[in-house]
FIKOL-499353 format. One record per residue (C-alpha): x, y, z. Coordinates in nm, 2 decimals, padded with zeros to 4 digits, m for minus. Layout:
% FIKOL-499353
R      xx      yy      zz
R       X       Y       Z
...
***
This chain:
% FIKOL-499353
R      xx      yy      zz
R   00.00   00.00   00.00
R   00.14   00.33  m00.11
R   00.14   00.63   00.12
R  m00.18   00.80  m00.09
R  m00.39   00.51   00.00
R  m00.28   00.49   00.39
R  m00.36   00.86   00.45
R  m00.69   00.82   00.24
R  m00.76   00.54   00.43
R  m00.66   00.75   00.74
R  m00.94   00.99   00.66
R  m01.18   00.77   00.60
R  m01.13   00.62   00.96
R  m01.18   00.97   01.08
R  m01.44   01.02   00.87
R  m01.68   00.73   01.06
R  m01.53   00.85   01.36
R  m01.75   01.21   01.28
R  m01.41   01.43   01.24
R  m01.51   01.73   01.06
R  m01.40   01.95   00.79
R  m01.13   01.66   00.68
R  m00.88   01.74   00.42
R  m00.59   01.54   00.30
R  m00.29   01.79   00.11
R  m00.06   01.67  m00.14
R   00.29   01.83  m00.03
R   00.49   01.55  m00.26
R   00.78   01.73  m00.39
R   00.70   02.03  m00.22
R   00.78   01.96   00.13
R   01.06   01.87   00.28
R   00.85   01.77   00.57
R   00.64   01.50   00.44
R   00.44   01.38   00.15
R   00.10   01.40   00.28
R  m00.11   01.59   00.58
R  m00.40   01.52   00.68
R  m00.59   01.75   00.92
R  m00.95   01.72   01.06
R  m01.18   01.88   01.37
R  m01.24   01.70   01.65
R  m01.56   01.80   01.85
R  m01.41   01.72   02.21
R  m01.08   01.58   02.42
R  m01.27   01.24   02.41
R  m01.34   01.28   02.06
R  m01.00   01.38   01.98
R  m00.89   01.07   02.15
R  m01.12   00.83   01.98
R  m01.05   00.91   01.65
R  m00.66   00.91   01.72
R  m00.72   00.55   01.87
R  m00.89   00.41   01.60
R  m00.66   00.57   01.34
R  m00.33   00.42   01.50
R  m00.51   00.11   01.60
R  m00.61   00.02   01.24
R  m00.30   00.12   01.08
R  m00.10  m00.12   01.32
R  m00.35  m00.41   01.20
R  m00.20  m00.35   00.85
R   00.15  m00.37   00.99
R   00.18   00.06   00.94
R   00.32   00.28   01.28
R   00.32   00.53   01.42
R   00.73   00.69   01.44
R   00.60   00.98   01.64
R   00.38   01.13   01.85
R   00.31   01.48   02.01
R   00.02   01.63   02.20
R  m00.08   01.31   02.45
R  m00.17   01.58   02.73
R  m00.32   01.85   02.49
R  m00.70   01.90   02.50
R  m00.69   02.08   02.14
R  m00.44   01.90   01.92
R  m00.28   01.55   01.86
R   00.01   01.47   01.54
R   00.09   01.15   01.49
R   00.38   01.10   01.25
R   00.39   00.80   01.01
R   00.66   00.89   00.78
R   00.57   00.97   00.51
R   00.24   01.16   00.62
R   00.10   01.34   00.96
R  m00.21   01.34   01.10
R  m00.35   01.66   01.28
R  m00.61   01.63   01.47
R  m00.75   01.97   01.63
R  m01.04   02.14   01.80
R  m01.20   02.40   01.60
R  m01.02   02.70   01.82
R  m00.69   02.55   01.74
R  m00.74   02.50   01.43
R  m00.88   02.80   01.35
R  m00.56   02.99   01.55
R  m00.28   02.74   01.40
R  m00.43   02.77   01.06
R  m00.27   02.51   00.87
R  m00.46   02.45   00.60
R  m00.35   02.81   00.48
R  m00.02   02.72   00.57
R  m00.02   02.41   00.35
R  m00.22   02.58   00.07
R   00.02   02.58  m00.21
R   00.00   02.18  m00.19
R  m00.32   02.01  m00.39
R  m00.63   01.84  m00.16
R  m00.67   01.51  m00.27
R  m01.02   01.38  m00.26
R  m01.01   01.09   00.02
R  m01.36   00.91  m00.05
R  m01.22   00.76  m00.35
R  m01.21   00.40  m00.33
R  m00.89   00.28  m00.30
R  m00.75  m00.10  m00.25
R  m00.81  m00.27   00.04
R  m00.51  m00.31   00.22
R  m00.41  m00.66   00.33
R  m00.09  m00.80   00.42
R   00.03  m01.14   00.48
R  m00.04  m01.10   00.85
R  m00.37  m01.00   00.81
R  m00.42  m01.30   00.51
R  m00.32  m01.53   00.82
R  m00.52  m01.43   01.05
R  m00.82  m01.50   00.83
R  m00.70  m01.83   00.74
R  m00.66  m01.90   01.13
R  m01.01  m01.79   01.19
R  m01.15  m01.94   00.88
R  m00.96  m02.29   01.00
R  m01.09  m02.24   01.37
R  m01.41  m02.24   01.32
R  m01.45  m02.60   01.15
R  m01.26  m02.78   01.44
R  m01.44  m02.92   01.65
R  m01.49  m02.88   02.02
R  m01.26  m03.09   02.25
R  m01.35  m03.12   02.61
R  m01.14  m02.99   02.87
R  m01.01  m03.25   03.13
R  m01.11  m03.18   03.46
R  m00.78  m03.05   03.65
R  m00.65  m03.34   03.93
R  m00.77  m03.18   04.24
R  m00.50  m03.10   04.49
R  m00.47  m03.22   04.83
R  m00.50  m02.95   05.10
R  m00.25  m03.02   05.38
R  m00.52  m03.07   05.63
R  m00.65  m03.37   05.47
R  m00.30  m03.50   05.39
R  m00.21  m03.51   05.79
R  m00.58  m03.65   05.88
R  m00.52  m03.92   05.60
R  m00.19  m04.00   05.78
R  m00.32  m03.99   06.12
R  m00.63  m04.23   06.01
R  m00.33  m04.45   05.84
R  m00.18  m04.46   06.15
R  m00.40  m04.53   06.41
R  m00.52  m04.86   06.18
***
């Protein structure tokens, strides 16, 4: 997967998480920086957060990280770095007082809700042939554990023995 379809694929991910006003900039060439941004609105901290979350989280299920990260503590503005693009993810104040899609203006927006392949990778291919495979086995019965003897009963089994 080539870094237009992860950030594409990173804005659609915001997109069902409700981000607003999403917009993915073309800086290839232009930018010493990085190839693509990607900047969206977040409503709240804990929206902020969940659409941070399930960005990174899906990514990593494709086998794609994160190489940095800035803004854990900030209530108005997470980046997360991925080589060859950044994700902003900002409040509308911040946004609005950073202003980085004038910033980044002389690069081209690239329309995200293109289809674009689905990614897959041979860890994800194996995980579906494990679950796939899992599913027709059938069930096998779990042997009951040997129960262990407490050390009361050992010593009255011993005293019984003995008084015999």
């Amino acid at each position: 997967m080539n870094t237009k379809e992860l950030v594409c694929l990173a804005a659609r991910l915001a997109d069902e998480k409700k981000a607003e006003n999403i917009k993915v900039i073309d800086l290839k060439g232009l930018s010493s920086l990085c190839d693509f941004i990607l900047i969206m609105t977040a409503t709240s901290k804990p929206h902020l957060e969940a659409v941070e979350e399930e960005i990174s989280k899906k990514l990593k299920e494709i086998g794609y990280y994160k190489t940095n990260r800035d803004g854990a503590d900030s209530l108005q503005w997470r980046v997360s770095d991925y080589g060859g693009f950044l994700v902003h993810i900002m409040t509308q104040d911040a946004r609005e007082f950073y202003a980085l899609d004038k910033i980044f203006s002389f690069g081209e927006e690239v329309d995200f809700t293109k289809s674009v392949k689905k990614a897959t990778t041979r860890k994800t291919a194996k995980k579906a042939t494990v679950k796939k495979a899992g599913t027709k086995t059938t069930k096998t019965t779990k042997k009951p554990a040997a129960k262990k003897t407490t050390k009361k009963a050992s010593t009255k089994a011993a005293k019984t023995t003995r008084k015999k």
